[in-house]
N, C-alpha and C positions, 0 to 999 in steps of 0.2 A: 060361530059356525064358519066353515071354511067352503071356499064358493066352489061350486060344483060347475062340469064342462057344460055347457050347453051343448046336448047331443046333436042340433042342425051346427052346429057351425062347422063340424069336418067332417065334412061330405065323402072327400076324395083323397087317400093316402097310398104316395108312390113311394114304392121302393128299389134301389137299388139291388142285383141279385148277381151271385154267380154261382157257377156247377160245385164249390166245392165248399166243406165248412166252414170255411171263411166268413161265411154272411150268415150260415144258419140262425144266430144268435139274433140278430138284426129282420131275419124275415118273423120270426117267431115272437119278437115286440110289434113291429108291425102288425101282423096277422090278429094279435090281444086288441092293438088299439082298433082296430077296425071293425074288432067283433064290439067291443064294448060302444061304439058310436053308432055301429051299424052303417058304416062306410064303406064304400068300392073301394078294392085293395089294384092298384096298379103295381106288377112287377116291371122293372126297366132292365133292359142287359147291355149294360154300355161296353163298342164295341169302340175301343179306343183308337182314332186316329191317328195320335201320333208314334202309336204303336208301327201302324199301317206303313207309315210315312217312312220311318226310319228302317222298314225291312224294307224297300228298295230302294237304298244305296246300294252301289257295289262291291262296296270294298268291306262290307260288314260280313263276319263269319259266324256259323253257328258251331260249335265244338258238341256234340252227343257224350251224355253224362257216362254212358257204359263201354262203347267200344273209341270214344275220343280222337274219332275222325272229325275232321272238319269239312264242313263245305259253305256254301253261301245259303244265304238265309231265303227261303223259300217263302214268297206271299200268295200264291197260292194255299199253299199247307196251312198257312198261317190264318187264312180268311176260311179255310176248311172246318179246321180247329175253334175258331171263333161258331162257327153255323152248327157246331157237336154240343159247346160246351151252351149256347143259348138253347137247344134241344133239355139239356137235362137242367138246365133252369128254370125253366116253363114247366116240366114235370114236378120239380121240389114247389115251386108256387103253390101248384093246381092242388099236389095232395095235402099241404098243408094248410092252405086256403077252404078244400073241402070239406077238409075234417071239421073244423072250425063252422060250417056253415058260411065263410063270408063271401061275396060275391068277390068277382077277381079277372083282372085283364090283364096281357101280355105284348110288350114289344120290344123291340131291337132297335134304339137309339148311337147314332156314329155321331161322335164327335171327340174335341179337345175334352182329355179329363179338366187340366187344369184352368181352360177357358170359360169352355160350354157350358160346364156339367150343370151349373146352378140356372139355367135357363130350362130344363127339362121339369123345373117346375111350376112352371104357368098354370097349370089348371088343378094342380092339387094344392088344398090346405096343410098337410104334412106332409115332407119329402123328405124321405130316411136314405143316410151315405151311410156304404158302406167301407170297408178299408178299399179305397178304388185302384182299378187297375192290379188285383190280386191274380184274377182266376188267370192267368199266364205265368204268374211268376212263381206259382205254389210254393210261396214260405209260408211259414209258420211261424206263430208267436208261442211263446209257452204258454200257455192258458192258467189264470186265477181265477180264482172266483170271481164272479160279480156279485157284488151285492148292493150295490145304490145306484140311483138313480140321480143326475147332476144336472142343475140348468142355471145357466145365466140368467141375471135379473138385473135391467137395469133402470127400473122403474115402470119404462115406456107402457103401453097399449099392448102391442107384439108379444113385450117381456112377459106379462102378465098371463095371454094365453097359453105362451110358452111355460111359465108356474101349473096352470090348471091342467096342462098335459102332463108333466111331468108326474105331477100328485096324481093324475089316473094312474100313469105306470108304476108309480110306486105303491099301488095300493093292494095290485092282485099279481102273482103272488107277492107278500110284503115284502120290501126293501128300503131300504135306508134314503130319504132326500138330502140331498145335500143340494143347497141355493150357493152357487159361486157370485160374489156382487164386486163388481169393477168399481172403484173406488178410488181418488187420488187422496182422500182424507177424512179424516175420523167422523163429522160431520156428514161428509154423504155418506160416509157408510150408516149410523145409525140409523138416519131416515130412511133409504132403503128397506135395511133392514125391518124397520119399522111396519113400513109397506108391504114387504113381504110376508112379515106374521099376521100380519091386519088381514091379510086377503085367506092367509092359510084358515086360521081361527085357533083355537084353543085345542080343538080335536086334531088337529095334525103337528107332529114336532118335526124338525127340519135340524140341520147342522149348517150356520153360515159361517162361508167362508169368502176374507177378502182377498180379491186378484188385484193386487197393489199398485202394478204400476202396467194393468194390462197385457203382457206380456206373454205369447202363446205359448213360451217355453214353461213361465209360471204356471199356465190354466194346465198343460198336457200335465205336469209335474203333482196340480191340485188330483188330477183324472185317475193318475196312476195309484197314488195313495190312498183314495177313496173306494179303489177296485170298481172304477162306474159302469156300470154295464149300458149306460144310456146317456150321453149329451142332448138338452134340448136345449135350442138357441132361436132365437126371433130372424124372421128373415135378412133383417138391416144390420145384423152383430157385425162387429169389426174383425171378428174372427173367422167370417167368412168371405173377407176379401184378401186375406193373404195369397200373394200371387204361388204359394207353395201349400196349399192346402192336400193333394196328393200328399206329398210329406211325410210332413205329419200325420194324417189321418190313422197311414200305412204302419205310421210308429205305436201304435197302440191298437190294441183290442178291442174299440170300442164304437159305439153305433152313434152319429151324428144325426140328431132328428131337427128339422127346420121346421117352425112355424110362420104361416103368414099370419 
């Protein structure tokens, strides 16, 4: 038998949000796990500081994409534009939130993406990144499918609740799990593994995969290949102290979800 979430244990799940489809994907896993736990849905709209910071220097210019005048970079407009694009954040929440029945709060957090961002989640048990620092930059990734659902396992306690969440979201609608297990040799990997199937049971089948020599370029690389529509990671993963996790994040189409 494969062990099922204990519905008390995630009370509280925040998510990252912006105005534009960039996060749709990501509020819409959230919004599932909350309905399924029966958890408060926190939306965050992080209003990036060092966004801030860098519009007032002086010598920085802004060029306009259609008539390619130049001028300097207005922080006014810019803190305007932020107060617009958190307006229609709060609207995608609410109607997706309600449709759903889940309950749902909203704020407007400032700070360093690459500093702060993972201190915003102190009072929730799942905190969902999305590609951060987007709704300003309106790129676009090409869109693939997603079809699986990926999480690190490295045995620990965290790792583990991090596995039972992942198998909720792999469950409705179904996707593909795929368990990434950090491993320097053959040995920890079986155990692991081992571990992994022990907890999953005989009713769930999984695809593991070893991340060999840890390596974020290796994991993004496992990410892309597997079309993951979801990373879950335990809050202590080594993959969330890279001093460049904006980044990456940004490099791929996919939704970062933390467990405590």
């Amino acid at each position: 038998m494969s062990v099922p979430i204990d519905p008390k244990r995630i009370r509280r799940i925040a998510v990252t949000i912006d105005a534009f489809g960039l996060s749709t994907q990501a509020l819409e896993q959230a919004v599932r796990l909350a309905k399924l736990m029966n958890a408060q849905l926190e939306g965050i709209f992080i209003e990036d500081i060092d966004l801030l910071q860098v519009a007032e220097l002086p010598f920085l210019r802004e060029v306009r994409t259609v008539s390619r005048s130049e001028d300097a970079i207005n922080l006014v407009r810019i803190e305007q534009e932020f107060r617009a694009l958190a307006r229609r954040a709060e609207r995608m929440l609410s109607q997706q939130a309600e449709q759903n029945d889940v309950s749902w709060s909203f704020r407007i957090w400032r700070g360093s993406i690459d500093a702060d961002v993972l201190a915003a989640d102190v009072e929730a048990d799942v905190f969902a990144l999305t590609r951060l620092g987007a709704a300003l930059s309106r790129s676009r990734a090409i869109a693939t499918p997603s079809t699986t659902v990926s999480v690190l396992f490295s045995g620990s306690e965290a790792s583990r609740r991090a596995l039972e969440t992942a198998v909720s979201l792999a469950a409705d609608p179904p996707k593909q799990l795929s368990v990434v297990i950090p491993a320097d040799d053959d040995e920890s990997m079986r155990r692991l593994q081992l571990a992994a199937s022990h907890q999953l049971g005989e009713a769930r089948h999984a695809d593991f995969i070893r991340l060999h020599d840890g390596s974020l370029a290796d994991l993004l690389e496992i990410l892309r290949d597997s079309h993951s529509a979801v990373l879950v990671v335990e809050r202590e993963s080594a993959f969330l102290r890279t001093p460049v996790l904006r980044q990456h994040l940004n490099s791929l189409d996919c939704l970062l979800m933390i467990v405590r």
